[in-house]
N, C-alpha and C positions, 0 to 999 in steps of 0.2 A: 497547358493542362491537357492531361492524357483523356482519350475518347470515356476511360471508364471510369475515371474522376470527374469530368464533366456530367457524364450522365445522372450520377451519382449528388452531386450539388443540385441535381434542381430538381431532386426529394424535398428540397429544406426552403421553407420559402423565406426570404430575405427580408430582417426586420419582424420574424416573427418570434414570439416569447411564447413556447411548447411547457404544457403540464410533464411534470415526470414520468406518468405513463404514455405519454405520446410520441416524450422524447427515445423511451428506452423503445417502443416499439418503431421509433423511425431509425434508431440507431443500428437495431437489427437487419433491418431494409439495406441502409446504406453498404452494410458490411459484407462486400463481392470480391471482394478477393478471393485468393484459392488457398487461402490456410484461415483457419477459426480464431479471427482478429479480436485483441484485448479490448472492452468497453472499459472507458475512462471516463472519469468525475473526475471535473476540475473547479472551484472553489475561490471565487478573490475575493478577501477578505478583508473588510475598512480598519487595517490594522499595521500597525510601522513595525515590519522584523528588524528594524538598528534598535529596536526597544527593548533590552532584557527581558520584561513584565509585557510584552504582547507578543513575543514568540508561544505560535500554536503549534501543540505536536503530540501526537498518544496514537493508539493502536488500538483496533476496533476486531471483532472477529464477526466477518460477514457468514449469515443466516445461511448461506448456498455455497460457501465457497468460491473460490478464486478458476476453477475448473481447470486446476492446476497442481498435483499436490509438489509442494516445497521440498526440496532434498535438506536435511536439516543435520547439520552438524553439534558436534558438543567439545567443549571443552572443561573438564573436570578430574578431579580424583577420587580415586575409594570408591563408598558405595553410592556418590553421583551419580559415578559413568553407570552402575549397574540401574539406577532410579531412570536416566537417559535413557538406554538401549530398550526398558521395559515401557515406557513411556511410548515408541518407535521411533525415536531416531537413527537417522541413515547409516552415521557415522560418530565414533564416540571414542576419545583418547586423553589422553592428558599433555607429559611435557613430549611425546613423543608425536602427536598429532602435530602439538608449534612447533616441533620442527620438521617434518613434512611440509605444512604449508611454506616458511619460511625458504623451502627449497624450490617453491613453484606451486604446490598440490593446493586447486582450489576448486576441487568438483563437488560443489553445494552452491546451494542456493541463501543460508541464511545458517550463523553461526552464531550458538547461544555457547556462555560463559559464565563462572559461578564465580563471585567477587575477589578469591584468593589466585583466579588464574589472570584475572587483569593486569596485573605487574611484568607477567611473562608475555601477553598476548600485546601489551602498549608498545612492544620493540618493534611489532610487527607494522606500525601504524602507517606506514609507506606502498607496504603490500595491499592490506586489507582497505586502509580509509578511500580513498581512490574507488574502488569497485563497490563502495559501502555496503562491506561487509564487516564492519570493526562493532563490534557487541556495545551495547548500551545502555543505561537503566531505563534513558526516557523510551524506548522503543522495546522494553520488555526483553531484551538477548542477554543480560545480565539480572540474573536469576539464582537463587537458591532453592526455590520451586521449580527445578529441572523437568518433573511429568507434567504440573498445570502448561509453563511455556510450550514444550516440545507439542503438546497435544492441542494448543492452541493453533500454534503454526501451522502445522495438518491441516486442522480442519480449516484454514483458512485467513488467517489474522494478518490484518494488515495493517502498516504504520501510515498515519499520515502527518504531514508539515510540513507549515507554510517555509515559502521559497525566501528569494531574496525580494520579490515583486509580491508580495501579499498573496501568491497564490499557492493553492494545496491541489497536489494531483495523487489519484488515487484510482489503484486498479478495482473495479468492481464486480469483473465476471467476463465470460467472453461470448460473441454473439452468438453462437448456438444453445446459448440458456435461451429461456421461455420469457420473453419483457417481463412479464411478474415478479421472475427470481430478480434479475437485474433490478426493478423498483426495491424491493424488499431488501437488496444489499444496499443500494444508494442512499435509501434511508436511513440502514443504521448507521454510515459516516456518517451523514447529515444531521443527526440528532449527536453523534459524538463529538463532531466537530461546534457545534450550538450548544452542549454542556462545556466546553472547553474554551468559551469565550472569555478574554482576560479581562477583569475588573474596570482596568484602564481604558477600555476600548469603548469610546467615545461614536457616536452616531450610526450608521449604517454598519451592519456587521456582514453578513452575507451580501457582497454588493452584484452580484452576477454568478450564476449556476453554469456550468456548460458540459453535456456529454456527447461523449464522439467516438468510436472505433476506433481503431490503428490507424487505419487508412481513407477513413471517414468524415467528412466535413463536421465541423462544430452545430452542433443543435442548441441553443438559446433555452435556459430551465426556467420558468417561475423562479425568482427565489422568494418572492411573500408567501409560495402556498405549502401550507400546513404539513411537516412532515410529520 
């Protein structure tokens, strides 16, 4: 353990269970590195992802944003592409874009698609799934409302879903927000991911909260308390 990771763990005291604003205010503390490190929400959920009916997953647009804006691609024709670029996306093409990418071209961040380009963009599925960048309906990138998505993405929208281990990680903001904004993003997954609970899911739902920096030890969340 490097001196400034040590230092840094014994901000957090061990065996303890931190309120959300305590945690996002300690998570800010820990974050000493020399670049403005991503705060992360992470989520284990008393739920089996081999279960078709307890896979959790949707897209939430956080209150403050990601302090980050998304380079957002499109994929479309006609007066899509013009709905897209009015919208502000970065980047905006049709069958001439799939093949750009197809040759290597992948400077974006998040690629939205309108339902008749999925036939042409599935070939790519080697390029794009890998990097997960392959458009989708549960994650809102497959769209025929091209200005609500693109404008969602901007301001901040983010997917979340559960892993292979029951757990959901999700970016919430980066340490140089104010704890506040951080609490008030953490929340809205939290409440998104708690409407998202599957039928099937039997006992404990929320089994354990955790947020952390990039480089920042885990902070231990309440998850009984009230979001």
């Amino acid at each position: 353990m490097g001196k400034r990771t040590a230092l840094v763990a014994k901000e957090v005291e061990t065996g303890k269970i931190y309120s959300l604003e305590e945690a996002a205010a300690l998570s800010k503390k820990c974050a000493t590195a020399k670049f403005d490190e991503t705060i992360e929400l992470h989520v284990r959920l008393g739920v089996d992802p081999k279960q078709a009916d307890q896979q959790v997953r949707g897209t939430v647009v956080l209150p403050n944003g990601l302090g980050k804006t998304k380079k957002v691609a499109v994929v479309a024709r006609g007066d899509k592409q013009k709905e897209a670029s009015s919208a502000g996306a970065d980047i905006v093409g049709g069958d001439d874009l799939i093949d750009q990418i197809s040759k290597g071209f992948l400077e974006f961040d998040v690629l939205v698609a309108t339902p008749d380009m999925m036939k042409d963009l599935s070939k790519l599925g080697k390029v794009l799934g890998p990097r997960g960048l392959m458009p989708n309906p549960k994650s809102g990138t497959v769209a025929m409302d091209l200005g609500k998505a693109v404008k969602e993405l901007k301001a901040g929208r983010v997917e979340y879903k559960v892993d292979d281990y029951g757990i959901i990680h999700v970016p919430i903001g980066k340490a140089s927000f104010d704890p506040a904004k951080v609490v008030e993003n953490a929340k809205a997954v939290l409440e998104a991911v708690q409407k998202a609970k599957p039928s099937s899911s039997k006992g404990t739902y929320m089994m354990s909260i955790t947020l952390s920096s990039s480089m920042g030890p885990g902070i231990s969340v309440d998850p009984n308390q009230k979001f």
